[in-house]
N, CA, C and O atoms as a GROMACS GRO file, in nm:
protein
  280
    1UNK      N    1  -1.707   5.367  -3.131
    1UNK     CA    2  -1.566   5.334  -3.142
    1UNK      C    3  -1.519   5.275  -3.010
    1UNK      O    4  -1.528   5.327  -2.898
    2UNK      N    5  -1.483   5.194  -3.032
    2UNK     CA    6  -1.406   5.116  -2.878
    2UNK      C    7  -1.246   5.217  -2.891
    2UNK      O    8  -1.164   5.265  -2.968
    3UNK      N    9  -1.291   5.196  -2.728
    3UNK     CA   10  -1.150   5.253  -2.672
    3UNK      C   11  -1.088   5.182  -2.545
    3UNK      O   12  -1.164   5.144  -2.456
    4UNK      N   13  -0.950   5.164  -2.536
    4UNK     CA   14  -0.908   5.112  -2.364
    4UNK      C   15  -0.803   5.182  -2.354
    4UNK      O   16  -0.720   5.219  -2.439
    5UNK      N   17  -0.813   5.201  -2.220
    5UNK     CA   18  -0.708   5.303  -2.153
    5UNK      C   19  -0.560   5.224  -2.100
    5UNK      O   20  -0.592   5.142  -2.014
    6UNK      N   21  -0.458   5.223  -2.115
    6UNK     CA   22  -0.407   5.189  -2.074
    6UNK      C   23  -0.347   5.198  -1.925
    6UNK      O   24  -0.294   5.306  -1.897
    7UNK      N   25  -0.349   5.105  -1.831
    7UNK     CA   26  -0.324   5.128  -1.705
    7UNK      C   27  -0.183   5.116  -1.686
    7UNK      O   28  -0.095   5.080  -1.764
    8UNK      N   29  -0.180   5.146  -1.585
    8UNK     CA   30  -0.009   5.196  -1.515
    8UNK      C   31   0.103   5.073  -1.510
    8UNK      O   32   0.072   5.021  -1.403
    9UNK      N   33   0.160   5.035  -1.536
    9UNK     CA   34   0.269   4.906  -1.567
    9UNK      C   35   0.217   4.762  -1.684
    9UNK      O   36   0.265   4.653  -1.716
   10UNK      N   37   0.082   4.848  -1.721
   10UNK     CA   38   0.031   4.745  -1.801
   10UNK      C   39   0.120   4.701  -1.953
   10UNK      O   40   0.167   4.776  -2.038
   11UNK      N   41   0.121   4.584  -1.947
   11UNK     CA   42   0.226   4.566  -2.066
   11UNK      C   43   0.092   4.581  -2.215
   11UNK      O   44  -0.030   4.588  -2.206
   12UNK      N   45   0.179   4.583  -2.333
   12UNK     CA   46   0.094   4.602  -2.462
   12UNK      C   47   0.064   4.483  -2.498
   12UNK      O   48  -0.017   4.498  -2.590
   13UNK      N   49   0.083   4.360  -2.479
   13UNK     CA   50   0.004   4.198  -2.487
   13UNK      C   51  -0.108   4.212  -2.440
   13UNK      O   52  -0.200   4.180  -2.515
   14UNK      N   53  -0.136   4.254  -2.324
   14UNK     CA   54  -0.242   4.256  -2.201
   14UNK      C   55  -0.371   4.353  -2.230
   14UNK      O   56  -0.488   4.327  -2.204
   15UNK      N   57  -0.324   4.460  -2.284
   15UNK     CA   58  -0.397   4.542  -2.371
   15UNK      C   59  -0.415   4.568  -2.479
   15UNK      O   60  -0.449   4.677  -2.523
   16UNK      N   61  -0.388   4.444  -2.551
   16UNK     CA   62  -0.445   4.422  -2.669
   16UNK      C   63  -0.556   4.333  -2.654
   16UNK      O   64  -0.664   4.330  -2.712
   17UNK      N   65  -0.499   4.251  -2.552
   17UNK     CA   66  -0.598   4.092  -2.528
   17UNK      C   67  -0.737   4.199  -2.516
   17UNK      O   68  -0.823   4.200  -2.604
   18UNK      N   69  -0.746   4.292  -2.386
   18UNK     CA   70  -0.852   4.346  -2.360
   18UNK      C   71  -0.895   4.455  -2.433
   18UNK      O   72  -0.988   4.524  -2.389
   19UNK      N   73  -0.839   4.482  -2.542
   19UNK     CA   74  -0.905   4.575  -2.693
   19UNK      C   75  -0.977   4.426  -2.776
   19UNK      O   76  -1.096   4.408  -2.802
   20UNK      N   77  -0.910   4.372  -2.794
   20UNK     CA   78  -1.004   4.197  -2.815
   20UNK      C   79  -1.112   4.192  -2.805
   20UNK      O   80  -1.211   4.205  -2.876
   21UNK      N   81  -1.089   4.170  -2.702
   21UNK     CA   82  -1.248   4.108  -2.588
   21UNK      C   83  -1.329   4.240  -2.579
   21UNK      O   84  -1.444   4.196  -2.583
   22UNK      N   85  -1.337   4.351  -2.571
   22UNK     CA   86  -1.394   4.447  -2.609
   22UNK      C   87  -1.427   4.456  -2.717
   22UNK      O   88  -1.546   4.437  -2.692
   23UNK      N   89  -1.425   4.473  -2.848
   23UNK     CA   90  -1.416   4.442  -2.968
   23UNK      C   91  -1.519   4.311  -3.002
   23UNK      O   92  -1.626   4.335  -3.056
   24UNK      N   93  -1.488   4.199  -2.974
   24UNK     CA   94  -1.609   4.078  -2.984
   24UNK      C   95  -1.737   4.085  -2.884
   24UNK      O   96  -1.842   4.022  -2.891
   25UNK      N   97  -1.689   4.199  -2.772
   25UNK     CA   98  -1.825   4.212  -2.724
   25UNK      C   99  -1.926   4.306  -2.744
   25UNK      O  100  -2.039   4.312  -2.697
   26UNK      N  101  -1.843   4.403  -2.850
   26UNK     CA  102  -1.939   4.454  -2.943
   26UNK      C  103  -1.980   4.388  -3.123
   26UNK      O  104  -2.074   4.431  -3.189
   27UNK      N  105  -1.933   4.336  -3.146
   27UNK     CA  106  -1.989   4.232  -3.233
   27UNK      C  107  -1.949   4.260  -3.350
   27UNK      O  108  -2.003   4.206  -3.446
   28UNK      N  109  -1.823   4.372  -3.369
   28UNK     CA  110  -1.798   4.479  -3.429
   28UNK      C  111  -1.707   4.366  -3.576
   28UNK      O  112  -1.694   4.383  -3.697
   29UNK      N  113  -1.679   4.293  -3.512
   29UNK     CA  114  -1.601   4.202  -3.627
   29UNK      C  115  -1.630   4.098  -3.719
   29UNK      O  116  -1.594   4.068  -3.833
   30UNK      N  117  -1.759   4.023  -3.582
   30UNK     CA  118  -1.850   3.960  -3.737
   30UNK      C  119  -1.905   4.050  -3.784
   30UNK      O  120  -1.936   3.986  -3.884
   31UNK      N  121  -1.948   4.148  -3.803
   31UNK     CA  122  -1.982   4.266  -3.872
   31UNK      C  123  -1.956   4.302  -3.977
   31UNK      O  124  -2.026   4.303  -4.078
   32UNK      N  125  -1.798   4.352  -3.953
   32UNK     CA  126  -1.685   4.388  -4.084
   32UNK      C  127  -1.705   4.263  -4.200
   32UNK      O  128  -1.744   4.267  -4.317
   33UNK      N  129  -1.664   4.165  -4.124
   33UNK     CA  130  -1.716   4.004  -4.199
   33UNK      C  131  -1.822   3.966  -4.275
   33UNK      O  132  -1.829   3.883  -4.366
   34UNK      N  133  -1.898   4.034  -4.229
   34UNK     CA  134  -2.041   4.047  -4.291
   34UNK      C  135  -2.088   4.118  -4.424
   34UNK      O  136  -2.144   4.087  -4.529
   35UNK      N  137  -2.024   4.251  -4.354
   35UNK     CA  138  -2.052   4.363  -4.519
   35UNK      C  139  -1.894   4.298  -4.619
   35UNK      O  140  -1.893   4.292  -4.742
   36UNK      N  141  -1.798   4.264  -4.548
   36UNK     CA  142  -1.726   4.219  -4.625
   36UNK      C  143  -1.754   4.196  -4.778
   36UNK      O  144  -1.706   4.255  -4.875
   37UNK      N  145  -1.850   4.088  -4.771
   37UNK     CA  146  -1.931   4.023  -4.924
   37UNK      C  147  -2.059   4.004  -4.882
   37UNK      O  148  -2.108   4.010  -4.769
   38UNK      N  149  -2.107   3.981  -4.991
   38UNK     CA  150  -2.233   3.935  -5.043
   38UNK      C  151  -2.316   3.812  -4.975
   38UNK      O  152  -2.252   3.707  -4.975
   39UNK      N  153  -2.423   3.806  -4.926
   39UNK     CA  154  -2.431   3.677  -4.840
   39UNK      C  155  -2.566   3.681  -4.964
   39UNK      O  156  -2.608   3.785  -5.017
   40UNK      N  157  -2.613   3.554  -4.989
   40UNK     CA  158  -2.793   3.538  -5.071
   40UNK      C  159  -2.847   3.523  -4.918
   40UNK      O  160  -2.796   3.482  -4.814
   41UNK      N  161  -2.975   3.577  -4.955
   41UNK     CA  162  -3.050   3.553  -4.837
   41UNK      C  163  -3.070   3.391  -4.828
   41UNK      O  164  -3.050   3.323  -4.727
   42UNK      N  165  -3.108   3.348  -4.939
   42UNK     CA  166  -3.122   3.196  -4.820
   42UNK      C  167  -3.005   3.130  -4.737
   42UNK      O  168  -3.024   3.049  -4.646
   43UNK      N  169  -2.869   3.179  -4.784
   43UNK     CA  170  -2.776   3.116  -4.725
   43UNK      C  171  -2.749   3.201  -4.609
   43UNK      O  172  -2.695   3.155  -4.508
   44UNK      N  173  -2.791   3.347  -4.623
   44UNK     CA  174  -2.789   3.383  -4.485
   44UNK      C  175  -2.922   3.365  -4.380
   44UNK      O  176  -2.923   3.410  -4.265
   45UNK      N  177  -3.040   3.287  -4.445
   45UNK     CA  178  -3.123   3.226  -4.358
   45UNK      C  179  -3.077   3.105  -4.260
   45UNK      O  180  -3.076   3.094  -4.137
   46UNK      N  181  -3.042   3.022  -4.365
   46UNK     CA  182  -2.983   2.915  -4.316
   46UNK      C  183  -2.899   2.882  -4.233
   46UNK      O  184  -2.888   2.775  -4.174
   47UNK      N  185  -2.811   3.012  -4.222
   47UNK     CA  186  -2.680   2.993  -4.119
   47UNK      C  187  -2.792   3.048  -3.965
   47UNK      O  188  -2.799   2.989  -3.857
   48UNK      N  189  -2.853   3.156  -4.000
   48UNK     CA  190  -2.929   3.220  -3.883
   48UNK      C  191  -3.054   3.089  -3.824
   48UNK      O  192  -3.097   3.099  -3.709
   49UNK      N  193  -3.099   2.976  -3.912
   49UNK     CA  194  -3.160   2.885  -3.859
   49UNK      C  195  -3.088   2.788  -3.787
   49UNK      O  196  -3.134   2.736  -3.686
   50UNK      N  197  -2.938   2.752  -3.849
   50UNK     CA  198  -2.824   2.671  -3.769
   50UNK      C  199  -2.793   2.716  -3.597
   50UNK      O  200  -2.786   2.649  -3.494
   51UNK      N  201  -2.783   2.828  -3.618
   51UNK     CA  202  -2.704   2.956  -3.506
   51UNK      C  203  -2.854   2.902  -3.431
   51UNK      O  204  -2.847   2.833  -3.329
   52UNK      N  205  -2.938   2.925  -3.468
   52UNK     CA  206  -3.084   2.905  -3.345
   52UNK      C  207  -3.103   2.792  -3.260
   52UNK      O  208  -3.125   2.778  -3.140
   53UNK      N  209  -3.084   2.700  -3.381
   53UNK     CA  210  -3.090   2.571  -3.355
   53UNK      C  211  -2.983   2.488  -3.214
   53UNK      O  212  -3.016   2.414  -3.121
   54UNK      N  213  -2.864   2.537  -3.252
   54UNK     CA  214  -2.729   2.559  -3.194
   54UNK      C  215  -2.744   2.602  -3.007
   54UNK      O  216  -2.696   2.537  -2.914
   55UNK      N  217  -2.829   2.738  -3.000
   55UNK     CA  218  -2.853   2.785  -2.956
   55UNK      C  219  -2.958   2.705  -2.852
   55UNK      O  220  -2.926   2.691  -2.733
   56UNK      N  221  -3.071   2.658  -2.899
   56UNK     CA  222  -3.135   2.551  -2.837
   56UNK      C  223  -3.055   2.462  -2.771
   56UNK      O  224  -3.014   2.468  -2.655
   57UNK      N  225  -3.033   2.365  -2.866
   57UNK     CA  226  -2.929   2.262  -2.845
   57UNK      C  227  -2.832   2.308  -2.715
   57UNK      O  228  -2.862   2.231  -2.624
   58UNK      N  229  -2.762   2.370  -2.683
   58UNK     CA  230  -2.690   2.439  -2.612
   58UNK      C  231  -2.786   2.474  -2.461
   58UNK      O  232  -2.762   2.408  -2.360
   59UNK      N  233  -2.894   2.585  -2.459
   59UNK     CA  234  -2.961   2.563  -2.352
   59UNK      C  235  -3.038   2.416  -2.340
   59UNK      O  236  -3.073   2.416  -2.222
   60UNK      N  237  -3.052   2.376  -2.359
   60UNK     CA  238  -3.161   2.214  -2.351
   60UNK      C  239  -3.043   2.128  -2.277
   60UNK      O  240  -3.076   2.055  -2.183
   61UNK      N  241  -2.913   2.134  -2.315
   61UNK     CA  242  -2.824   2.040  -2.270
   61UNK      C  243  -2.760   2.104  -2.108
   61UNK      O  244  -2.695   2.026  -2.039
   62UNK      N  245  -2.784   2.251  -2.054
   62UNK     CA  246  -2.751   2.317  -1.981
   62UNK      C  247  -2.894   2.279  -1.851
   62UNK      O  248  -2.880   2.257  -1.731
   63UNK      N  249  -3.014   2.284  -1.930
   63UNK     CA  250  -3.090   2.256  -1.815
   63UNK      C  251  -3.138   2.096  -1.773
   63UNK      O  252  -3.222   2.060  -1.692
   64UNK      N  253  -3.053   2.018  -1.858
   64UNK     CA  254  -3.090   1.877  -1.835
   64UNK      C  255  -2.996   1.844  -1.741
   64UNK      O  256  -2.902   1.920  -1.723
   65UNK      N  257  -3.011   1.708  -1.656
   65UNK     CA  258  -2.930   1.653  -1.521
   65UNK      C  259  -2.812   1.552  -1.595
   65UNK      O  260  -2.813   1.476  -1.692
   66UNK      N  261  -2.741   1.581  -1.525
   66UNK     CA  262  -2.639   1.486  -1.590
   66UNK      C  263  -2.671   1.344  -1.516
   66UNK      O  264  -2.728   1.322  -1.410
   67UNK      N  265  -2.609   1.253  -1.618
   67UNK     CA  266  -2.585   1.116  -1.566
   67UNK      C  267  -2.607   1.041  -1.398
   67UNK      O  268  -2.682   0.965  -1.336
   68UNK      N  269  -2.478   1.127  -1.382
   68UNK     CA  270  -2.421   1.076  -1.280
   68UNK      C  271  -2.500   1.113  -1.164
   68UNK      O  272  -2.498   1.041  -1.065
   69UNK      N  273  -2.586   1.244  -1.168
   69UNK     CA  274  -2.656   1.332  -1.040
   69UNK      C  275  -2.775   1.281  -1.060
   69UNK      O  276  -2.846   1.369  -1.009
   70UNK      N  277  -2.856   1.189  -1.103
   70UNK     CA  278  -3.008   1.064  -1.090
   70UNK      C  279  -2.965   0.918  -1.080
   70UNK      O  280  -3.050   0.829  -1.071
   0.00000   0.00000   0.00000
């Protein structure tokens, strides 16, 4: 169970933001989303081959030189 403490003059915007971000960094919401419904496995293959792919794509473009720096 996530929990945040509230600190001393902290307003309730501010600690919600950071019940948030706590919350997505436990993964707790695509989760709920998940058992929500029914996924078929191939369509939940498919999204998990996208997400990989994505994932590549993403580091490959992080360790390549840009343009301008060759």
């Amino acid at each position: 169970m996530t929990r945040i403490v509230l600190k001393e003059n902290e307003s309730v915007d501010i600690a919600i933001r950071r019940f948030r971000r706590a919350i997505d960094a436990t993964g707790l919401i695509k989760e709920v989303k998940a058992r929500a419904a029914y996924e078929k496995p191939t369509t939940e293959r498919k999204r998990k081959k996208a997400a990989a792919v994505s994932r590549l794509r993403k580091r490959l473009r992080s360790q390549t030189l840009k343009k301008k720096m060759y």
